[in-house]
Every structure is written in structure tokens, then in C-alpha cells.
DSSP file (Angstrom, degrees, kcal/mol; ACC not computed):
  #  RESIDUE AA STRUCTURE BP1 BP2  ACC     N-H-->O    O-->H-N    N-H-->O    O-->H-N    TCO  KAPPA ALPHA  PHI   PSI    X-CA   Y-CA   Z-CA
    1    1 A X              0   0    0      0, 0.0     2,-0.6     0, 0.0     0, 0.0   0.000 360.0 360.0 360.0 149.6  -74.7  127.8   18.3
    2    2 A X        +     0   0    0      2,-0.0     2,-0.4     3,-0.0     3,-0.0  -0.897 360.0  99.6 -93.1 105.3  -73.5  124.9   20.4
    3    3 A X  S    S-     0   0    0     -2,-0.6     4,-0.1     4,-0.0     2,-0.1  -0.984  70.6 -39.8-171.4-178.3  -71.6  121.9   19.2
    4    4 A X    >   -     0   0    0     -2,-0.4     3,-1.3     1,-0.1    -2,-0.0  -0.456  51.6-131.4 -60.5 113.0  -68.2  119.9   18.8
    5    5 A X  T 3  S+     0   0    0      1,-0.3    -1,-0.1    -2,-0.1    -3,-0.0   0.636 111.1  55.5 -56.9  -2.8  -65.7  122.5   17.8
    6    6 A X  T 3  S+     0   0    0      2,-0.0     2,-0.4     0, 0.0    -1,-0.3   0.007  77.1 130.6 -93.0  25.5  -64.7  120.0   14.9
    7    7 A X    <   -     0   0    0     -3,-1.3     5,-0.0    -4,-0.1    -4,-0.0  -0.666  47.8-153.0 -97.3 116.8  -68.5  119.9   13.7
    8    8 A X     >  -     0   0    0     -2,-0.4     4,-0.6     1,-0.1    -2,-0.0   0.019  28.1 -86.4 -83.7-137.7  -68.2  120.6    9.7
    9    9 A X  H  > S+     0   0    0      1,-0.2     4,-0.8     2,-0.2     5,-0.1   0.596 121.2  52.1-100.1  -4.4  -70.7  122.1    7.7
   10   10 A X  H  > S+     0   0    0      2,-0.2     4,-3.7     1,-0.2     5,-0.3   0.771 112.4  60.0-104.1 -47.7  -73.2  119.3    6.4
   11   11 A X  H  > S+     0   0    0      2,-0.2     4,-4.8     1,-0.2     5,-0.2   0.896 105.6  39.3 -18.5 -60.3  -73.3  118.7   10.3
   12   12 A X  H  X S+     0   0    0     -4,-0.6     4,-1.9     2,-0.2    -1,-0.2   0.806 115.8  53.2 -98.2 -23.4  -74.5  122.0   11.4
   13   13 A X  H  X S+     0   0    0     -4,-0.8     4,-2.0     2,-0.2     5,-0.3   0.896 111.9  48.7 -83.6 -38.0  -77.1  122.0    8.1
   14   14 A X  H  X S+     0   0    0     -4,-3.7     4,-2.5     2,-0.2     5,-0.3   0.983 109.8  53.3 -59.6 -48.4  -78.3  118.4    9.4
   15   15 A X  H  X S+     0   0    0     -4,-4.8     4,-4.1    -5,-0.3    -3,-0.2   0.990 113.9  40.3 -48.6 -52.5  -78.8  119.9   13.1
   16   16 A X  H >X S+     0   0    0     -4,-1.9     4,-2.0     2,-0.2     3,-0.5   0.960 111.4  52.6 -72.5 -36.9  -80.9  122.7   11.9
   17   17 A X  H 3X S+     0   0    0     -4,-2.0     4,-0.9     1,-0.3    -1,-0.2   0.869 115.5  54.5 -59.2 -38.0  -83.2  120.4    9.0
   18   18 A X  H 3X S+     0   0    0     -4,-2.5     4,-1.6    -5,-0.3    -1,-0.3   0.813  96.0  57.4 -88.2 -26.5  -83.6  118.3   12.5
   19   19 A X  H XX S+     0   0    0     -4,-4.1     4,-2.2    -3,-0.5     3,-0.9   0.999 112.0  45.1 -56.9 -50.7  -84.8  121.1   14.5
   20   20 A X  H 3< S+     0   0    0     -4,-2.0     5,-0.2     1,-0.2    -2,-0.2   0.763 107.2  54.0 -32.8 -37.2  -87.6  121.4   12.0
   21   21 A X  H 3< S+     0   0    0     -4,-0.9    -1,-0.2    -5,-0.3    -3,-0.1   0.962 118.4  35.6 -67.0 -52.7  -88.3  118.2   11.7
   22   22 A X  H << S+     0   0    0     -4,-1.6    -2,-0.2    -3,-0.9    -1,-0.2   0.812  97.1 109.9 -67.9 -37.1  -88.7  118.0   15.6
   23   23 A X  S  < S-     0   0    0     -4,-2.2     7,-0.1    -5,-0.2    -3,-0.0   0.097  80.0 -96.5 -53.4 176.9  -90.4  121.6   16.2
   24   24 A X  S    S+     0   0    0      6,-0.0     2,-0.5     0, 0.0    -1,-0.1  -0.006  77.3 119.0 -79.7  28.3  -93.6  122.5   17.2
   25   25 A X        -     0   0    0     -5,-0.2     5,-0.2     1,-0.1     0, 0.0  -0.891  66.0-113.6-123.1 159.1  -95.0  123.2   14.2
   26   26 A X     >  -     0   0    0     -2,-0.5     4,-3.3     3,-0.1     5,-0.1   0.398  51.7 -98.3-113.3 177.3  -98.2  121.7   12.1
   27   27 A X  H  > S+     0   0    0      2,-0.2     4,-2.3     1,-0.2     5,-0.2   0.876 119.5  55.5 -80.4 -43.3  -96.8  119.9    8.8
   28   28 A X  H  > S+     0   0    0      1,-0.2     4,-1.8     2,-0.2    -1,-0.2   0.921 112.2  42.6 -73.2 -14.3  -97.6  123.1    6.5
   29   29 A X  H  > S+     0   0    0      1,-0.2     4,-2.3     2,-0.2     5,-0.4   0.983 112.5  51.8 -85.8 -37.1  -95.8  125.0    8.5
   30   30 A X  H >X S+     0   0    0     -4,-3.3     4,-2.5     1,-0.2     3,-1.1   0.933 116.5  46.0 -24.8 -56.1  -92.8  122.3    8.9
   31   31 A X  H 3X S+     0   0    0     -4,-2.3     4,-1.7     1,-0.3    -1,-0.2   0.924 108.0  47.7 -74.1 -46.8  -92.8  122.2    5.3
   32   32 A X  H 3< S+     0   0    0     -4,-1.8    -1,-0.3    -5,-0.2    -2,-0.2   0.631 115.5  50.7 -50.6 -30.4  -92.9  125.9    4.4
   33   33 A X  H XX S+     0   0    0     -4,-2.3     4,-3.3    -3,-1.1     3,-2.8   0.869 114.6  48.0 -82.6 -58.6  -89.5  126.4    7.4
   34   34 A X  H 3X S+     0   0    0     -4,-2.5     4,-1.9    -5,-0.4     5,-0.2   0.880 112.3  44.4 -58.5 -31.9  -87.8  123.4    5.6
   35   35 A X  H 3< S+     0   0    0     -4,-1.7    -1,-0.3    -5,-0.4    -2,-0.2   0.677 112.4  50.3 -86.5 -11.3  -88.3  124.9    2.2
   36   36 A X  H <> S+     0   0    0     -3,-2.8     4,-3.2     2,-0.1    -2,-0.2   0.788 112.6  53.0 -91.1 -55.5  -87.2  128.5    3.5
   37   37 A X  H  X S+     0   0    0     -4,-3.3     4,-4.4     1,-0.2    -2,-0.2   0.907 106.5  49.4  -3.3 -82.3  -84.0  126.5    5.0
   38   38 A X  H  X S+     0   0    0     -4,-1.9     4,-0.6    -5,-0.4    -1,-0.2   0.650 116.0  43.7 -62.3 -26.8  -83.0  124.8    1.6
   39   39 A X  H >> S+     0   0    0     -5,-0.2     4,-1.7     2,-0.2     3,-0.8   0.941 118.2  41.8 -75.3 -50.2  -83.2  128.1   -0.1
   40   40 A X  H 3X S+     0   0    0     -4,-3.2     4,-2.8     1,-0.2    -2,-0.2   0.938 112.4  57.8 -60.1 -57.1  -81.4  130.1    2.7
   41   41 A X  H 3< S+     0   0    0     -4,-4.4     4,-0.4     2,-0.2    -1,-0.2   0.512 101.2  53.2 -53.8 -17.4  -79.0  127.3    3.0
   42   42 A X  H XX>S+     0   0    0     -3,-0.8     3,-3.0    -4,-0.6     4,-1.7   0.948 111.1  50.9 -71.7 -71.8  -77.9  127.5   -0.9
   43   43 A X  H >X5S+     0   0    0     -4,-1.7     4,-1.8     1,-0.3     3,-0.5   0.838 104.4  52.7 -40.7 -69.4  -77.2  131.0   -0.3
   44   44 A X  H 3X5S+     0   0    0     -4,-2.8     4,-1.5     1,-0.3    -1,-0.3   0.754 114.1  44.4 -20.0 -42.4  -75.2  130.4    2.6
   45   45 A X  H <45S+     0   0    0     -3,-3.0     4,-0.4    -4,-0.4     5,-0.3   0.998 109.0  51.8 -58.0 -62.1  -73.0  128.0    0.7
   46   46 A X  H <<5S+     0   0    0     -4,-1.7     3,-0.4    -3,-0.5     4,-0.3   0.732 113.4  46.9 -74.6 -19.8  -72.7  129.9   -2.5
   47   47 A X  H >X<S+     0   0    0     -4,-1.8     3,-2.0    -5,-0.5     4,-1.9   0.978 112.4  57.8 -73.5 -58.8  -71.3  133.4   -0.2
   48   48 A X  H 3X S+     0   0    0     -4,-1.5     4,-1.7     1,-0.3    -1,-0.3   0.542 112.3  32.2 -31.3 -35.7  -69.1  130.8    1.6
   49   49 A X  H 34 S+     0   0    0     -3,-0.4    -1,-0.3    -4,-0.4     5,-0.2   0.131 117.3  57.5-146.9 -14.9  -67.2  129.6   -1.3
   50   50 A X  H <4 S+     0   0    0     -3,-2.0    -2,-0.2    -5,-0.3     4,-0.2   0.883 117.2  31.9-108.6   7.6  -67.4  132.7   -2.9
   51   51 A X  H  < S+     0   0    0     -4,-1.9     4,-0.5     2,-0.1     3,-0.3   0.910 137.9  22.9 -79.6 -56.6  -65.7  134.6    0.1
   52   52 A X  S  X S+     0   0    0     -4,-1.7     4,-2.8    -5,-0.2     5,-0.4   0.657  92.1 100.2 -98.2  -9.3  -63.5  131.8    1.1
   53   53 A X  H  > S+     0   0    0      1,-0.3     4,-1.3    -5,-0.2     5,-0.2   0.804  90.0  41.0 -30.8 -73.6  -63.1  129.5   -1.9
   54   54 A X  H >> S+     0   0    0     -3,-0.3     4,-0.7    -5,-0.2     3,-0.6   0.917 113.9  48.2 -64.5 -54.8  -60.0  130.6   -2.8
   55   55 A X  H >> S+     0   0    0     -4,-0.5     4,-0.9     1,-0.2     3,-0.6   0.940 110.5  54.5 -33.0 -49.8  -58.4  130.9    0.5
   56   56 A X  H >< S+     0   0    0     -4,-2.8     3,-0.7     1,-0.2    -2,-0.2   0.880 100.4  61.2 -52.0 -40.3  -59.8  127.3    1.4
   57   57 A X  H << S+     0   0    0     -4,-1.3    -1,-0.2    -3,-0.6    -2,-0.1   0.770  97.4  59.0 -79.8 -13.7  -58.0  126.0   -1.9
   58   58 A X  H << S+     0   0    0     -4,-0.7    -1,-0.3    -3,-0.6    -2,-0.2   0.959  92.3  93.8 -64.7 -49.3  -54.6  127.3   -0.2
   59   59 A X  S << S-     0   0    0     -4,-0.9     2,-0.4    -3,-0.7    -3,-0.0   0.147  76.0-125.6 -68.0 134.2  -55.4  124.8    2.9
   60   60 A X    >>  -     0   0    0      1,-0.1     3,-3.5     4,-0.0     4,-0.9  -0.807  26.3-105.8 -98.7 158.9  -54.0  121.4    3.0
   61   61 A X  T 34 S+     0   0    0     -2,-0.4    -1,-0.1     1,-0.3    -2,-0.1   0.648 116.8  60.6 -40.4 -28.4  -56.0  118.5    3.4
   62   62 A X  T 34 S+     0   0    0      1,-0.2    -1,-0.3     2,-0.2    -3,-0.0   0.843 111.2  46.4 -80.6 -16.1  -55.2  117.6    7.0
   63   63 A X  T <4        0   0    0     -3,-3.5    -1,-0.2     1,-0.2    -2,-0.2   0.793 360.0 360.0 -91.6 -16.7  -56.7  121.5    8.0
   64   64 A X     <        0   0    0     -4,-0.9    -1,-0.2    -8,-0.1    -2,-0.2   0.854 360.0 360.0 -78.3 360.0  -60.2  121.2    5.7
């Protein structure tokens, strides 16, 4: 993926909710990608935080 190497993570979950938004597809299917997203995207979180959670909590503020 392509962006500002400083781009966090609520960033990179707004880019993708905005490809949808934009893409070429009819409103059920829009709705049906965006709802596949939000699902996918919880998961995504919860692996994240349960891989790196504890590492992250090591980090001082100026690196998260």
C-alpha cells in the first residue's frame, strides 16, 4: 500500500472505508464490502494488540 510513512492506523482504515465508498460498485454491493471491512477490520485490530500489545506498552509516547 502507498502512503506517508508516518500514516497511523485509523488513517489507513479511513483510506480503505473510502475506496468503497468511491468504487464501482451498486449500493448492495457497497454495503455488503463495507460490512465485510468492519468485520475484517475488528479482527485485524484484535491480532494487532494481541501480538503487539505488550511490546507497544514498552514504547514511549514520542515513538507510538
Amino acid at each position: 500500500m502507498v502512503g506517508h510513512t508516518r500514516m497511523i492506523i485509523q488513517e489507513w482504515e479511513q483510506l480503505a472505508e473510502r475506496s468503497i465508498e468511491h468504487s464501482c460498485l451498486d449500493d448492495g454491493q457497497r454495503n455488503q464490502a463495507m460490512e465485510v471491512f468492519a468485520r475484517d477490520w475488528e479482527v485485524f485490530c484484535e491480532l494487532v494488540v494481541n501480538e503487539y500489545g505488550e511490546y507497544a506498552s514498552t514504547l514511549s509516547n514520542d515513538v507510538r
